[in-house]
MIZALO-798927 format. One record per residue (C-alpha): x, y, z. Coordinates in steps of 0.25 Angstrom, whole numbers, padded with zeros to 4 digits, always signed. Example, Ala and Ser with C-alpha at 12.3 -4.5 7.8 and 13.67 -1.06 7.14 Angstrom:
BEGIN
+0049-0018+0031/+0055-0004+0029/
***
This chain:
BEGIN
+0187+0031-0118/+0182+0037-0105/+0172+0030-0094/+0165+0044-0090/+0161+0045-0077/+0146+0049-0079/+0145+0033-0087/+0151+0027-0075/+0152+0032-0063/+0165+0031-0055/+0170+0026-0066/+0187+0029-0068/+0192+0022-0078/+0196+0027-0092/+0196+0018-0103/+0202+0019-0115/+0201+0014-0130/+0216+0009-0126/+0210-0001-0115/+0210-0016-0118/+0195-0019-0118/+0201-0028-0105/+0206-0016-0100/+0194-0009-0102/+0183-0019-0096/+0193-0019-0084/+0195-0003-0081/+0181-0003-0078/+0182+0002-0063/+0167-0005-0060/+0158+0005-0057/+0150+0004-0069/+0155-0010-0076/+0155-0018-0064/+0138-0012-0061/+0142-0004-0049/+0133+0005-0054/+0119+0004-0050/+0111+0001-0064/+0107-0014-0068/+0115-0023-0075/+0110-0020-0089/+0117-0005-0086/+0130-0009-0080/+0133-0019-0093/+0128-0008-0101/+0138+0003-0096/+0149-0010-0096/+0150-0008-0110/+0143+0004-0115/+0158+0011-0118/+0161-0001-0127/+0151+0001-0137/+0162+0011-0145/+0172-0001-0146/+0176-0007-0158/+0170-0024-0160/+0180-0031-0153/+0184-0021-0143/+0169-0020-0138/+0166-0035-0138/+0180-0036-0128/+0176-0024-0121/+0161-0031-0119/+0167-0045-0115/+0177-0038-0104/+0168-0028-0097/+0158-0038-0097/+0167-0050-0092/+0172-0041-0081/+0160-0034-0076/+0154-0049-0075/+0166-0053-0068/+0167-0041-0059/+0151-0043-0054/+0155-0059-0052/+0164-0055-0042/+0156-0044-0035/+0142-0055-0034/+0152-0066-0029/+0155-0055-0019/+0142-0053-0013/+0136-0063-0002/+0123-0057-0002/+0109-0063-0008/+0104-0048-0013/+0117-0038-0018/+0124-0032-0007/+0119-0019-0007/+0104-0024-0006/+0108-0032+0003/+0115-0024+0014/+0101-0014+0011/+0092-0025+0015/+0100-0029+0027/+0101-0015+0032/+0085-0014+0030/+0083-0028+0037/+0093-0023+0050/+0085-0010+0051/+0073-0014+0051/+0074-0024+0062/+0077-0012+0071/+0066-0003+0068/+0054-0002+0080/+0041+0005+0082/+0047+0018+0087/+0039+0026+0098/+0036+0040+0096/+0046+0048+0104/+0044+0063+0101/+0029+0063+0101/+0030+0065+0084/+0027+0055+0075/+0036+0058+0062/+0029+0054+0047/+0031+0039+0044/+0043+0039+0033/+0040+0037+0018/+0043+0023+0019/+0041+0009+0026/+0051+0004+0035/+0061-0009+0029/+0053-0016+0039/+0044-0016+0051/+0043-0009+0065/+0040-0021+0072/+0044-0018+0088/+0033-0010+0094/+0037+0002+0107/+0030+0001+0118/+0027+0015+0121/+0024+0021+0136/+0024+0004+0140/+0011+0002+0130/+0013-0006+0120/+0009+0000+0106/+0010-0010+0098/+0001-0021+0104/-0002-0028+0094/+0014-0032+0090/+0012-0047+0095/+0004-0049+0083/+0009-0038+0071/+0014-0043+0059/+0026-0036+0063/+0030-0043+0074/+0033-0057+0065/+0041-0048+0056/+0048-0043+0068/+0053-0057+0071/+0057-0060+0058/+0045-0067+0051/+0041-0062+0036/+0025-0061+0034/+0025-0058+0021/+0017-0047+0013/+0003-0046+0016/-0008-0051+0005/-0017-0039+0003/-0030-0040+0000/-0037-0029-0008/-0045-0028-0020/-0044-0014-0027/-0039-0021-0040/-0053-0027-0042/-0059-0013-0044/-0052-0013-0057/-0061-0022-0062/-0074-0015-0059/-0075-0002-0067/-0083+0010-0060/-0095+0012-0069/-0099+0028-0068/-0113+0024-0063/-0107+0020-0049/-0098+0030-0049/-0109+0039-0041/-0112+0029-0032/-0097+0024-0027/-0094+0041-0024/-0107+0040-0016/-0102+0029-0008/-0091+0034-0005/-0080+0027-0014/-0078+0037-0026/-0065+0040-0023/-0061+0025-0020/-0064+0019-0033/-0054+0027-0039/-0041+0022-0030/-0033+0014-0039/-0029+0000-0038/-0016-0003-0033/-0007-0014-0032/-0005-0017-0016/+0008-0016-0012/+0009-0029-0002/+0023-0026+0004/+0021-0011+0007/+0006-0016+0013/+0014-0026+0021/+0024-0017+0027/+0011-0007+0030/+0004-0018+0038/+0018-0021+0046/+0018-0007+0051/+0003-0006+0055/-0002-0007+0070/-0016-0009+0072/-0014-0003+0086/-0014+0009+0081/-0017+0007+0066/-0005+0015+0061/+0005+0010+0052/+0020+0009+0060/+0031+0016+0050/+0044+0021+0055/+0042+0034+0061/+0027+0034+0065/+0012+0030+0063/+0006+0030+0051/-0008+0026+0046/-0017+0027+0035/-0029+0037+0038/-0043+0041+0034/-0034+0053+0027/-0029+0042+0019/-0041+0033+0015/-0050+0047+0012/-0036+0053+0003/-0033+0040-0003/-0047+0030-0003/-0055+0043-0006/-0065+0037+0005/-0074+0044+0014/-0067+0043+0030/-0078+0052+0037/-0092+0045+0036/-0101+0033+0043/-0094+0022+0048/-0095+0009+0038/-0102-0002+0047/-0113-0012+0046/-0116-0027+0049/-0107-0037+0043/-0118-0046+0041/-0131-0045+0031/-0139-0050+0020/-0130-0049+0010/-0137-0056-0003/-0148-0046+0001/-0139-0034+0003/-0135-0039-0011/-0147-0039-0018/-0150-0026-0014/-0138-0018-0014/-0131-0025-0027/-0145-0031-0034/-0139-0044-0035/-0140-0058-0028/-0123-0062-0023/-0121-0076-0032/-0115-0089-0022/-0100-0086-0022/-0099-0069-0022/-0102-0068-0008/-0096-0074+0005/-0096-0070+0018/-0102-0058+0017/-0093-0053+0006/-0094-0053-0009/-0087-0055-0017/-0078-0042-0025/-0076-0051-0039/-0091-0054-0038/-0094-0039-0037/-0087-0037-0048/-0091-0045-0056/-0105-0042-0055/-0106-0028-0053/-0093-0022-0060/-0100-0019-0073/-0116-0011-0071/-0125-0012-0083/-0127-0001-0093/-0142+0000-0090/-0140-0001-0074/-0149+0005-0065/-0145+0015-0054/-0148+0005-0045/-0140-0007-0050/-0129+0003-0053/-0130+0008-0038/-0129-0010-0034/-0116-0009-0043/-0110+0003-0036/-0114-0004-0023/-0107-0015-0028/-0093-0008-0033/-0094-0002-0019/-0093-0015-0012/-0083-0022-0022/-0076-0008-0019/-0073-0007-0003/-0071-0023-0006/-0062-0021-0015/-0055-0010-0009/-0057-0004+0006/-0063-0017+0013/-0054-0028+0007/-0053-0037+0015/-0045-0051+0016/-0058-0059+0010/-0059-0066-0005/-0061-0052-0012/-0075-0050-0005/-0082-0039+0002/-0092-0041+0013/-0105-0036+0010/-0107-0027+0024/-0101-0016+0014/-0112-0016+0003/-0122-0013+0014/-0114+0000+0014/-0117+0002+0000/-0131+0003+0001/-0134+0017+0000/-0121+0022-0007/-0124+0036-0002/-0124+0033+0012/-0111+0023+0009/-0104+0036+0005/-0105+0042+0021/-0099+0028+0026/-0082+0031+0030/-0078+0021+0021/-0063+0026+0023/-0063+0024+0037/-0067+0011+0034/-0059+0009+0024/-0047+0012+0035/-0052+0004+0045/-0054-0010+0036/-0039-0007+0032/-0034-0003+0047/-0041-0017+0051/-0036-0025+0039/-0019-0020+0044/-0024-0023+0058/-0027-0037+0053/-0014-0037+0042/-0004-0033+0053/-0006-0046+0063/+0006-0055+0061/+0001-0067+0053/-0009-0059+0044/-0006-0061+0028/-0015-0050+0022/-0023-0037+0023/-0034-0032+0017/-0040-0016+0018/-0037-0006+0007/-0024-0008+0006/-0024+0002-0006/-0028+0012+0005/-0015+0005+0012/-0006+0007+0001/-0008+0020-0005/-0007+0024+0010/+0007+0020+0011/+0010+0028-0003/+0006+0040+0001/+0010+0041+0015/+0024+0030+0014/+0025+0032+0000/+0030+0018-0001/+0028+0011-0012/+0021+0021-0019/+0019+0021-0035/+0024+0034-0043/+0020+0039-0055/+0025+0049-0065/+0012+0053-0067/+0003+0059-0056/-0013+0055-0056/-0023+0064-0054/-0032+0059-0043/-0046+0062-0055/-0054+0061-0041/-0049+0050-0036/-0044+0048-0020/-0028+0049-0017/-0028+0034-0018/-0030+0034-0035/-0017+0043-0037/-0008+0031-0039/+0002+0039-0040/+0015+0046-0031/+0009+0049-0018/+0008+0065-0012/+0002+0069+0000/-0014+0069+0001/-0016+0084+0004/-0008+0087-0010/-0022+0080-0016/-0033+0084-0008/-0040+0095-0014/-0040+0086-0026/-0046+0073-0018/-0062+0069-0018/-0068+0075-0008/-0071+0061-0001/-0055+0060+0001/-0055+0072+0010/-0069+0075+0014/-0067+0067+0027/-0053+0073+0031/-0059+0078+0045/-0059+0065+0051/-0045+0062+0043/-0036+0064+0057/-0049+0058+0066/-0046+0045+0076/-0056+0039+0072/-0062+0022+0071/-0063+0018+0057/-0074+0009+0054/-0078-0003+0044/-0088-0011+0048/-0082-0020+0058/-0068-0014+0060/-0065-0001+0067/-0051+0004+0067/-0044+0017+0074/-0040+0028+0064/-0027+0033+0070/-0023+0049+0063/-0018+0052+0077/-0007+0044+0074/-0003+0048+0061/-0007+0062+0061/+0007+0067+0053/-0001+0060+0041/-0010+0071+0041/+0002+0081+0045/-0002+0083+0058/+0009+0081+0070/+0009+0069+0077/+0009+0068+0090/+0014+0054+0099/+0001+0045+0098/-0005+0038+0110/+0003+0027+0114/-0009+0019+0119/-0014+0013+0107/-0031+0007+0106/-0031-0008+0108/-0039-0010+0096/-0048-0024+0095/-0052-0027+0081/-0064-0033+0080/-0068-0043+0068/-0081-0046+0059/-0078-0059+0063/-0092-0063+0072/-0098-0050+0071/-0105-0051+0057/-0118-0045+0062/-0114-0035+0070/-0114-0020+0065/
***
């Protein structure tokens, strides 16, 4: 009886019915007996003893007892040989990812082009900044997350806060349909909940510089865009800037806006609480008038960009400045509710990226179908390719392909504000006000990059904190 090759590869001995089963567990060479072969251990003790099966009683219970007493044997010895906590071959990889990365800096640009960042995150973070033409770039190193990493602390993953889960358990009723697209979030409340990948968030928020609020990869600048928040969030980048005061009436805004007097408990702080919206305004009565159907819309809204593009690190609440924003839902539609949305999230890595700092809030949804798309890391495949059915880019929660593949089948609100897509621009939510960078990532839009300016805007970030009048 033959071992053929294409059963066990590298295999060389011939066996024959005239072997001793002795003999025969021994003329095993090892290659596939011995599980030198790459399968699991079910497999290798399978393909031990797959020939045996032919044999007569007693020859297949001797041959069953030696192959199995020396293949034991045989992987005894080789774990008594390895010195290691993991198996060698892990091991040595880990090391050599380890050794690399602690020789990996923050490389200039020497030839005036910045090359596309790489389709995958670096083992571990560019932590050393360059001082380029005697200014320092990175000025803000002293006090980055990655400068404990560089000296070998381990911060841990960062807790993220966001609540797009809870939209799950408030069902869109048809009758506010018309009033969500007139403010401007049609597209929005289609994006599907996904579960929040901490570490690749964590290893995004190691590679961001608030100096220039660009992500840091390994061959260049990256960022994420008013391209990306219009293609992915579906949400209107060109329009009035969202501001107001901070402070109000808030039981009286209440009344009128919502119809309802906020019960002790719901509301703290100027924020309200989102299981408190839910649980009074998720279901609208069958006989409901167009207005209290308008005060549940109004309420959907606010629970939404709570909930979504203006989480923040409080007890699942959102501050009430918002539903001032709500009160004529036509004119909420004009408001550039993505340029918001970009600048609460630049604001939120700025915060995230100080050493010390345990969490981050934003839409980190934004953040993480980012990285699918542009780093594809991480990023879920399906067998089975979605149709969008009207949604933004951020619904098809599939394999990722390039925007423009998708365009002519987007809403119109994903694209409609693509003049201002490549502008240097502020973004502006309420109180924060953040720089939007293209010029520095212009091979995202297929454009050739030219070097950057190598003096970087000494930004100073102002808080709500004491300013809760102020408009």
């Amino acid at each position: 009886m033959q071992i053929l090759e294409e059963e066990c590869p590298g295999a060389k001995a011939e066996l024959t019915e005239d072997l001793s089963p002795e003999q025969w567990a021994l003329a095993y060479d090892g290659n596939m007996s011995f599980g030198k072969l790459r399968i699991n251990s079910s497999e290798s003790v399978n393909s031990l003893l797959k020939r045996a099966r032919s044999l007569p009683v007693q020859a297949l219970a001797s041959t069953i007892f030696y192959r199995m007493n020396a293949w034991l044997v045989h992987r005894r010895e080789k774990a008594a040989e390895v010195t290691t906590h993991l198996c060698p071959s892990v091991d040595a990889h880990l090391r050599s990812v380890v050794d690399d990365a602690r020789h990996v800096h923050v490389v200039p640009y020497g030839d005036g082009i910045i090359r596309p960042a790489n389709t995958g995150l670096t083992s571990c973070l560019k932590s050393v900044p360059v001082m380029m033409a005697d200014t320092p770039l990175l000025y803000d190193q002293d006090s980055h997350r990655s400068e404990s990493i560089w000296h070998g602390e381990d911060p841990g993953c960062l807790e993220c806060t966001e609540h797009f889960q809870t939209l799950r358990h408030w069902p869109m009723d048809e009758r506010m349909l018309p009033y969500v697209e007139a403010a401007g979030f049609g597209a929005l409340h289609r994006v599907q909940w996904l579960r929040l990948d901490k570490p690749l968030i964590t290893a995004l928020v190691e590679r961001w510089r608030s100096e220039m609020n660009t992500f840091h990869l390994a061959n260049g600048e990256m960022t994420i865009t008013l391209e990306d928040v219009a293609v992915l969030l579906g949400l209107r980048v060109d329009g009035d800037a969202v501001t107001g005061s901070t402070r109000g009436d808030w039981m009286e805004l209440a009344r009128v806006l919502l119809g309802v007097e906020l019960p002790p408990g719901s509301f703290q702080g100027g924020r309200l609480s989102l299981s408190w919206l839910r649980g009074r305004f998720s279901f609208c009565p069958d006989d409901a008038t167009e207005l209290v159907i308008q005060q549940h819309a109004r309420a959907y809204l606010l629970h939404l960009v709570g909930a979504t593009i203006f989480s923040d690190g409080s007890a699942r609440g959102v501050h009430m400045t918002y539903l001032t924003l709500f009160e004529d839902l036509e004119e909420a539609g004009r408001y550039s509710w993505g340029a918001a949305t970009l600048a609460f999230l630049y604001r939120e890595l700025a915060k995230a990226c100080r050493t010390g700092v345990v969490g981050i809030a934003g839409c980190l949804t934004l953040m993480q179908l980012w990285a699918w798309e542009r780093l594809h890391t991480g990023r879920p495949t399906l067998l089975q390719e979605l149709e969008l059915q009207g949604g933004p880019f951020g619904s098809r929660y599939v394999n990722w392909q390039p925007y423009q593949d998708f365009v002519q089948r987007q809403p119109a609100i994903c694209v409609e504000g693509r003049r201002i897509w490549l502008s240097r621009t502020p973004l502006i939510c309420l109180e924060i006000v953040e720089l939007h960078v293209p010029d520095r990532v212009m091979l995202q839009f297929g454009l050739e990059q030219v070097t950057p300016p190598e003096d970087v805007e000494h930004v100073t970030r102002i808080s709500r904190k004491g300013r809760a009048g102020e408009d």
